[in-house]
Steps between C-alpha positions, in 0.01 A plus 500: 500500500491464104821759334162659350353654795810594635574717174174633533520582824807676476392643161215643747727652697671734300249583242474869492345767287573850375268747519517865314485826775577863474720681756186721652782739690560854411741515208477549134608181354202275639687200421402185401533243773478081454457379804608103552219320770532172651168341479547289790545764731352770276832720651673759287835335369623756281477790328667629202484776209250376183733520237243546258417830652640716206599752748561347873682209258550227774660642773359733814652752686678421832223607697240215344787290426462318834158541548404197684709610776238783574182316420623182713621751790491402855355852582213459251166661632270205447232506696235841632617619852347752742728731684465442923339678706734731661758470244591901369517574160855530366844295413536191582830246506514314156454122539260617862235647321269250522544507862275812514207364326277183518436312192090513448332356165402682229101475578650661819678723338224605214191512749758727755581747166176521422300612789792723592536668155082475512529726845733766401314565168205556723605678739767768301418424102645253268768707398647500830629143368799516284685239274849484441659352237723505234695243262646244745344299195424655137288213381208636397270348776721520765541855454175631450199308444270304801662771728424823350117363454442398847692867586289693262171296612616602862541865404836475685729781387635463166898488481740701286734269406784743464791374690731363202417569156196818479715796406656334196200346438341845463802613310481244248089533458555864467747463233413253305126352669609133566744310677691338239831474319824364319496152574785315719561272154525818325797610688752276360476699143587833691856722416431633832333448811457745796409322839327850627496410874431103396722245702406278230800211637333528882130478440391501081758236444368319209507821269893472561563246261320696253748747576824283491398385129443869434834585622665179307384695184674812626241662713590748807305471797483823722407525857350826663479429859585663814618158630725292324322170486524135385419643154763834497753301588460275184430834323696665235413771642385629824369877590435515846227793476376691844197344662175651354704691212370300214289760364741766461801216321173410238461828462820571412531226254209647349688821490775389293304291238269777409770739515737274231130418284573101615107492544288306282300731322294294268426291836383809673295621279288169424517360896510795727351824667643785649823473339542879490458539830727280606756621251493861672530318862758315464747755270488710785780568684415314809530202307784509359753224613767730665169660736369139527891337614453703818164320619570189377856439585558348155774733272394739199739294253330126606129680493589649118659130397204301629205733327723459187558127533120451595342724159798348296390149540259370263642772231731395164511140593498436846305325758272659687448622895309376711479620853349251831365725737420362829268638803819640727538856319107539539522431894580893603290814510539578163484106371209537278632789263874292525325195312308737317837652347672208431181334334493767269940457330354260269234747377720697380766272343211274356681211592152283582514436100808306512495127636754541804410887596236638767421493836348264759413577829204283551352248227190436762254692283509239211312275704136594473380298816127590564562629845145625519375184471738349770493769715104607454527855601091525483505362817556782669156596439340241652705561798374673792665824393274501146847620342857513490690494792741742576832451396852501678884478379610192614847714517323707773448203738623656801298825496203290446560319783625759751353837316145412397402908415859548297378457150341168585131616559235278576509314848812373620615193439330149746666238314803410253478202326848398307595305233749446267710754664699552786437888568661474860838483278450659162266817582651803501553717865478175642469608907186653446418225339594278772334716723187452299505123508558472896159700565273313732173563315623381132401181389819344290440197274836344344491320211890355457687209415702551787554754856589793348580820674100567432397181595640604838215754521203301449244348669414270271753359248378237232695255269623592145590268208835573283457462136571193416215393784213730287352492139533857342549675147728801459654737244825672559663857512816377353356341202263385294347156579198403703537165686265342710662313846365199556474354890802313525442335881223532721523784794738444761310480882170693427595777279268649298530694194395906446151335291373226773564765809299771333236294385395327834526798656293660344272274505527504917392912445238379345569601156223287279658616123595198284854613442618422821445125420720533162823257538840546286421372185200740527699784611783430170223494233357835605854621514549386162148656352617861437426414158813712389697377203798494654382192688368361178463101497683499884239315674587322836478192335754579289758626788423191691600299181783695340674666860575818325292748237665813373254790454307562151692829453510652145773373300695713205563323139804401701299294738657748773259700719644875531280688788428815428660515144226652368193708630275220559693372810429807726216487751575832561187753457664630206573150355920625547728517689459797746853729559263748667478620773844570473734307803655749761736398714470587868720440825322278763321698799667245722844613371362868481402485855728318675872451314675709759393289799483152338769580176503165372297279206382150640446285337260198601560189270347190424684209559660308186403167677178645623158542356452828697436315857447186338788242559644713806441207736600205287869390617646448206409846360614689803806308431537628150460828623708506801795742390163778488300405769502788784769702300482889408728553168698854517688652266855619652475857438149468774681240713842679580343819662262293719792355617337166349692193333352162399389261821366828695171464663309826363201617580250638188280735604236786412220681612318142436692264698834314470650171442825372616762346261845396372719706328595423187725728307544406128424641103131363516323869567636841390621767725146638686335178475472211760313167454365171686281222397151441618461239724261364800480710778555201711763395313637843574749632752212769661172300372529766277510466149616787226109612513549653844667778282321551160192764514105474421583749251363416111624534161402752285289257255350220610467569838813241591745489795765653480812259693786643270448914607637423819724673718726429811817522737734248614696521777702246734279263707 
């Protein structure tokens, strides 16, 4: 053999290629992703940060990190299966899941979908149907596309996608009528930075080094939590606040500035309405810090110096504030008006005119995807209904599913069909949930990646494809830069993305529109074609080409966009900001009702290694988060009296349910507050996750669940 070909061949052999995706999983920093292929095999061979991401800047979290160890998993789902006859709904042994379903292909799978979703439309109305789904992937079509047209076609029940984000949503709309804010770059010329219930180090992690060369300049970074994080422990600062008690601390804050004349008045005048009102509120004596130390647990002196170091920055020379507010303070009863408060500090310091100050909760408004044309709402009117289809909070899952005539109406729910979501684990009141899933007469369809703890309910479960195995385009709500996410290797097994599923399904119904037909590229370019200028000369063409396109956002003679600076920001009715109707703090009715009987906070956290249920079963992520896994942390002054020190089995219990757990007794929670992480419920002790404890109740804007107004007892197991 000549030394040619064998140079060639081996040349062959470990030619590769790199190919530009987007982390699709829930997160703010929707980071660019290269992904290294070997074209022999076509396999996955790495995946790294794009370093010429000017925010993700080369490297990934620890979650996407090691990627390929999930997408290349032995547990994969990879092919459609149908559940055995005789096999009951309900938990199964992980790694023996497959044992309770035969693997059928998907024209099996499709034709048996169809005629039975075909049957219970007949026979009790298309609404009985309901989707569930939420953002197991943002990406634009994977989210909501091909799905919500066959849905709305269907006239299945339309879903109220509440679960995470829809109170501060509302809050933000209300205040300032879009979903947008300081960006992450932006950061690094702050004085000062409050993380307002952000663990910006556990799951926002590429703002941090915005934040470490804000803080080489001489910036302070505050934390208000009630736990003390990744982040407050790298803090300058850290004020533990009372759970649900962010109202009355913002109020306070308020209280002192106006007092002291630290607001901007020029600012006011020019960007805002209701200012008086608000000025009356908040000077009254309610507010003031010494009335506000007693519900929030944070001292009158700390409350006076942070108002005065928040209205002083920005003023005679110095950098300005900026605050990162994340969606934990807006998960209790009163969540909405909590983000509502907060969003409106830098209304009245007028820091949004200084490069550095503001706000950001959610940047996911800049992007002005045409979700009407993706998601075709005029379906519904060719459906068999005529019109819309009822709604129902996805946050309410278990009433709909055990209490049809509870605030549901309409008929009762024939058949779930899931996707991007694991609701079995992350819906609220989770054993009527449970209970829901295990009924007899519901048909369950699973979308997953893998046998969740909702896969276990199904009888039929299909395969889905990870990112890097799908073609998608996708905006952020941690910055500003669309990126489309090209197909990096083909699906794994059979797996089929959100678009092909809907689409040949719906064409089994029977559904004869066009758009069922439309493929990716299709699907991007109507995405694209809002026609808005901030997606000016960002054509799909041009993400494919160039990876990354920040938005066409108006620049000042700086060449430094300032939201709402000025008046013409606001997409407020008013065209300002709104500081009316003024914020009132209120106790939750959970605590109202039952403190005496269950007198402590829990609190139900997210994972740092976790994407919400995401990553629970991967090894080497239950491996980073060992030291948490199955523990209860207590603060000393709740432990000694229950006769409780760290390595006890305790049981955590309310009216709901109850979970059993270790004992862990450290500084991580405050007197009156306990906490545990969310994890599987077959991962769990009880096959009970946190959920079996959190209520159906909803926020007071937004219509959101509520998982941090929750209360309990511990005792010894």
């Amino acid at each position: 053999m000549s030394q040619e070909l064998v140079d060639a061949r081996s040349e062959t052999r470990t030619a590769t290629r790199t190919v530009h995706a987007v982390c699709s999983h829930d997160c703010p920093d929707s980071c660019g992703v290269l992904v290294t292929v070997d074209e022999l095999s076509g396999r996955a061979v790495k995946v790294q940060g794009d370093p010429a991401h000017p925010v993700t800047r080369g490297f990934l979290c620890g979650k996407v990190a090691k990627y390929l160890d999930r997408v290349y998993s032995p547990d994969r789902l990879l092919y459609p299966m149908r559940r055995r006859a005789g096999v009951p709904k309900g938990p199964l042994e992980q790694g023996r899941e497959a044992e309770a379903f035969d693997r059928i292909s998907w024209d099996e799978a499709l034709d048996e979908i169809a005629a039975r979703l075909k049957k219970i439309a007949a026979e009790h109305g298309p609404e009985s149907i309901l989707p569930y789904s939420y953002a197991g992937t943002i990406g634009q079509l994977g989210y909501g596309s091909m799905d919500r047209r066959f849905f709305h076609r269907l006239g299945a029940s339309q879903l109220d996608r509440t679960v995470c984000s829809s109170a501060g949503g509302t809050a933000l709309l209300s205040v300032y009528g879009v979903k947008l804010g300081t960006s992450p770059e932006d950061f690094a010329h702050a004085g000062l930075i409050i993380a307002w219930g952000a663990n910006i180090h556990g799951n926002n992690i590429h703002l941090w080094p915005f934040i470490e060369e804000a803080r080489r300049n001489g910036a302070r970074l505050v934390v208000i939590d009630p736990y003390r994080t990744r982040t407050a422990t790298l803090a300058d600062e850290h004020l533990a606040i009372h759970p649900g008690t962010d109202t009355a601390l913002a109020l306070g804050m308020m209280h002192v500035i106006l007092r002291e004349g630290l607001e901007d008045s020029e600012y006011i005048e020019r960007c805002t309405r209701g200012f008086a009102e608000l000025r009356a509120h908040a000077l009254k004596p309610e507010h003031a810090p010494e009335a506000v130390a007693k519900i929030t647990g944070i001292d009158a002196a700390t409350i006076e110096r942070l108002a005065r170091v928040y209205a002083a920055a920005g003023r005679n020379g110095r950098k300005p504030a900026a605050i990162r507010l994340n969606y934990g303070i807006q998960r209790s009863e009163n969540g909405g008006t909590a983000a509502r408060t907060v969003a409106m500090l830098p209304l009245l310091t007028g820091s949004w005119t200084q490069h550095g100050g503001g706000f950001q909760l959610s940047t996911s408004g800049s992007f002005p995807f045409n979700s009407n044309a993706l998601q075709m709402p005029e379906l519904m009117k060719a459906s068999p209904l005529g019109r819309a289809a009822r709604v129902v909070n996805m946050s309410r899952l278990g009433q709909a599913l055990t209490q049809p005539d509870a605030g549901v109406g309409g008929p009762p729910v024939k058949a779930l069909f899931v996707y991007n979501s694991n609701p079995a684990a992350i819906a609220p009141n989770q054993n009527d949930v449970l209970t829901g899933m295990r009924r007899a007469d519901l048909f369950m369809v699973v979308h997953e990646q893998f046998f969740t703890d909702t896969a276990d309910y199904a009888d039929i479960v299909l395969p889905a494809p990870t990112f890097l195995e799908t073609k998608d385009v996708q905006g952020a709500y941690g910055h500003l830069y669309a990126q489309v996410s090209a197909q990096a290797i083909a699906p794994l097994g059979e797996a089929r993305n959100n678009v092909r599923l809907f689409g040949e399904l719906g064409r089994r119904m029977g559904f004869e529109e066009s758009c069922f037909d439309d493929r990716e590229d299709e699907l991007i370019d109507q995405a694209l074609g809002s026609g808005n200028p901030w997606f000016q000369g960002i054509t799909r063409e041009r993400l494919e080409r160039e990876g990354h396109v920040r938005l066409t956002l108006p620049v000042n003679e700086a060449g430094v966009t300032l939201p709402f600076s000025s008046p013409e920001w606001f997409r407020t009715p008013s065209g300002r900001g709104e500081l009316v109707p003024v914020p009132v703090f209120a106790a939750p009715v959970e605590s109202r009702a039952n403190a005496q009987q269950y007198p402590l906070e829990f609190l139900p956290r997210k994972a740092d290694n976790y994407m919400n249920s995401t990553f629970a079963n991967i090894p080497l992520h239950q491996r980073m988060e060992a030291k948490t896994a199955g523990v209860l942390e207590m603060h000393a002054s709740d432990a000694a009296p229950r006769g409780i020190v760290s390595g006890h089995e305790v049981e955590v219990f309310n009216a709901r349910g109850r979970v059993t757990l270790r004992a862990h007794v450290n500084g991580h929670v405050g007197a009156g507050v306990v906490a545990a992480r969310l994890d599987w419920n077959k991962l769990s002790r009880d096959g009970a996750n946190v959920n079996a404890l959190t209520s159906e109740r909803l926020t007071d804007l937004g219509g959101g669940a509520t998982f941090y107004s929750t209360l309990v007892e511990v005792r010894k197991a």
